[in-house]
N, C-alpha and C positions, 0 to 999 in steps of 0.2 A: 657637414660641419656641425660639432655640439654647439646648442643653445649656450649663452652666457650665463652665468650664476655670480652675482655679485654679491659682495659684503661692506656694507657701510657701519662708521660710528656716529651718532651725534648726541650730544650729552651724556655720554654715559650709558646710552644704549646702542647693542649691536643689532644691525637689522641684513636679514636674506632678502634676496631679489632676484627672480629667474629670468634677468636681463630687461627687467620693464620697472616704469614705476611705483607698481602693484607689493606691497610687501610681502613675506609671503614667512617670515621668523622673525622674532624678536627676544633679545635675551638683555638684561639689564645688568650689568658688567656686575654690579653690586650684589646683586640678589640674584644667581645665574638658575634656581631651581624657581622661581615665581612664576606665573603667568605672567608677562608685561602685557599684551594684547589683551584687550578686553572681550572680542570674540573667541579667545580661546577659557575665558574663564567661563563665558556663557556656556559653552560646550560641555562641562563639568555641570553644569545646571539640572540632570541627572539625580543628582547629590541628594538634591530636594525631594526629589519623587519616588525614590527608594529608601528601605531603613536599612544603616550602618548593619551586618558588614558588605553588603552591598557595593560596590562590584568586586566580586570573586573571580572573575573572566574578563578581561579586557582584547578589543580588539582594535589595533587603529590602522586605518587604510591612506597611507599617507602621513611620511615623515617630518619634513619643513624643517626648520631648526633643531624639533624634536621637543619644546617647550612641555607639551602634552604628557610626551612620555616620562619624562624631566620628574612632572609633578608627580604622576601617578607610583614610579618608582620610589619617590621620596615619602611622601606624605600618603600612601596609600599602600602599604607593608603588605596587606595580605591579598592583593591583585596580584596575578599572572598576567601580562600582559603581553603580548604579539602583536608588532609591526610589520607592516609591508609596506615597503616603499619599492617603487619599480627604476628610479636614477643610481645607481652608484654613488654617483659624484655628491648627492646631497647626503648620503649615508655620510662620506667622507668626513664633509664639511659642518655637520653636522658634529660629530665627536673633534676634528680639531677646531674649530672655533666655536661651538655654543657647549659644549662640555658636557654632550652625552655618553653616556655612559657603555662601558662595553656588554657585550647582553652575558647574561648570569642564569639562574634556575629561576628568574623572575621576569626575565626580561629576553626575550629573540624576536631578531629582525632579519625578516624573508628578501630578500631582493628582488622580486618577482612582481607581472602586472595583476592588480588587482584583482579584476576579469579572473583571469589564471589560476591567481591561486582559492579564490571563491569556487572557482567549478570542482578543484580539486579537494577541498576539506570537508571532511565531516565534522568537526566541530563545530560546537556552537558557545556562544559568549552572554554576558548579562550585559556589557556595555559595549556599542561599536560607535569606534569614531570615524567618521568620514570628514576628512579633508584633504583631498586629491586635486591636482589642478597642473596643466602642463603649463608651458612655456608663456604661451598665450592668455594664460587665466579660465582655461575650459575645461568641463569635466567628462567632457565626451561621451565614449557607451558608459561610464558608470553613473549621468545623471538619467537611467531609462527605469521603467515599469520592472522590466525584466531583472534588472541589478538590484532595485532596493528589493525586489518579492525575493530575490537568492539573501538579501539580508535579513529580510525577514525569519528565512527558514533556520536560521542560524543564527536566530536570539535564542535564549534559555524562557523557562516560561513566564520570568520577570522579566523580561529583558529590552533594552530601549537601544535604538539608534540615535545618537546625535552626528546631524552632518551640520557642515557652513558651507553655506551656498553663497556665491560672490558673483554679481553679474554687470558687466560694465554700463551696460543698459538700465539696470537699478528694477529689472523686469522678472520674476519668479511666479507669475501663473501657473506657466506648465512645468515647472518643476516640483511646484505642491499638488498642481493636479495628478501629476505620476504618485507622488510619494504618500498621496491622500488615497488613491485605489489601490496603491501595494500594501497598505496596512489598513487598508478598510474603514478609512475617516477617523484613523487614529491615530492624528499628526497634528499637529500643530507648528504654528513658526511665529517668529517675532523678530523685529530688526534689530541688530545690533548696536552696540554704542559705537562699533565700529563704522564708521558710515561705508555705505555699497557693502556691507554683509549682512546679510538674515541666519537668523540658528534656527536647524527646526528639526523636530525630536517625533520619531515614530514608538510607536508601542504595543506591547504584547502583554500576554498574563493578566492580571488581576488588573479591573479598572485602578485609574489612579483619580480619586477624589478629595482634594484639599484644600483648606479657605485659607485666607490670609495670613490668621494669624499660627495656624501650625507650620505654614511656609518661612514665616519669620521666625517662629523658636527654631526650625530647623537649620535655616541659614547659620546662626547663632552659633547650634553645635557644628558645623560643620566648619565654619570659622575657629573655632576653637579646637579644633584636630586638626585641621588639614593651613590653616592661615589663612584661605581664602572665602574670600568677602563676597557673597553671593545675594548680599543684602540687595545690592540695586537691580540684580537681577529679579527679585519677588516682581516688580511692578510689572514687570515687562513680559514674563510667564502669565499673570492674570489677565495683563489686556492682549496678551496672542489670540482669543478669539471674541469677537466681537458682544456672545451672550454669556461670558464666563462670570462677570458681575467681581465678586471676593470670593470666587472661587476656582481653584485648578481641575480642570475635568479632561481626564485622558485615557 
């Protein structure tokens, strides 16, 4: 028997549900190309720690409504971007009710398990998104040592992982302790405004060292190209680790 996948409205926004009360899309009937969710803007947060035209390579491992992909095809022109979602059925419902788009020279989406198609490519990307999660709200083999070091290998040599981790437990130890020895204590995390998610971003290439206030002019521009507001994210990047003080160090 397939798992349920639900679709609700309320005010004006439409929300996905893989049969539990956990959200798991959100598209705001009005503005169907924005981020609604606030952890998915996090997830962009990125943005900040590289310079424009930064990312040239998009990867995202996990569909959902497809918000993600929404943005980066709209407001991020010269990203190539590849999805893999392993459901069908959310590909589906995905383009008929949140109004993803069909894939183009900009845009393909693999139907395939992540796992799978990871062992299979040589490619590698400047941006990967991780946000996989089955029925249940679990991320199974892809939250192991072994999976993020295979994302690893398949960053460019600027290249960053942002996942979103969601635990019903509210408990992410050993998910940073994995995702802190696959990139060699070059992770960080922070909770989201979402409550029960944390984003948290691993890294490669050239350190990333940035104070406050370059983080805010950059927010700035990137609002101003792209619409989104990554302002209240600055606070939240700074106090991800405990000795960072007004500064980003990654």
């Amino acid at each position: 028997m397939e798992n349920p996948i639900d679709i609700r409205e309320e005010a004006g926004v439409r929300f996905l549900h893989f049969g539990t009360e956990w959200v798991q899309g959100a598209m705001r009937l009005r503005s169907p190309h924005t981020l609604e969710l606030p952890y998915t803007r996090e997830m962009m947060a990125g943005l900040l720690m590289r310079e424009a035209p930064w990312p040239r390579r998009v990867l995202s491992i996990g569909l959902g409504a497809g918000s993600l992909a929404k943005f980066i095809h709209r407001q991020l022109p010269d990203a190539i971007h590849t999805v893999v979602e392993i459901e069908p059925r959310v590909l589906a419902i995905a383009r008929q009710y949140f109004r993803f788009p069909a894939d183009d020279d900009r845009l393909q989406v693999h139907l395939q398990d992540g796992l799978v198609f990871m062992a299979q490519t040589d490619a590698r990307w400047d941006l990967i998104l991780l946000d996989a999660y089955d029925h249940d709200v679990r991320q199974g083999p892809l939250n192991s040592i072994e999976f993020y070091r295979c994302l690893r290998e398949h960053l460019t040599d600027d290249g960053l992982l942002s996942a979103n981790l969601f635990n019903r437990g509210r408990r992410y130890e050993g998910t940073m302790a994995r995702l802190e020895y696959a990139f060699d204590q070059r992770s960080l995390a922070f909770n989201s405004a979402d409550h029960g998610n944390m984003i948290a971003f691993g890294a490669v290439g050239h350190p990333i060292e940035l104070d406050a206030a370059e983080l805010r002019e950059r927010a700035i521009a990137v609002q101003t190209a792209t619409g989104l507001d990554l302002r209240p994210t600055v606070n939240r990047l700074l106090g991800a680790k405990a000795d960072s003080g007004e500064w980003l160090r990654l």
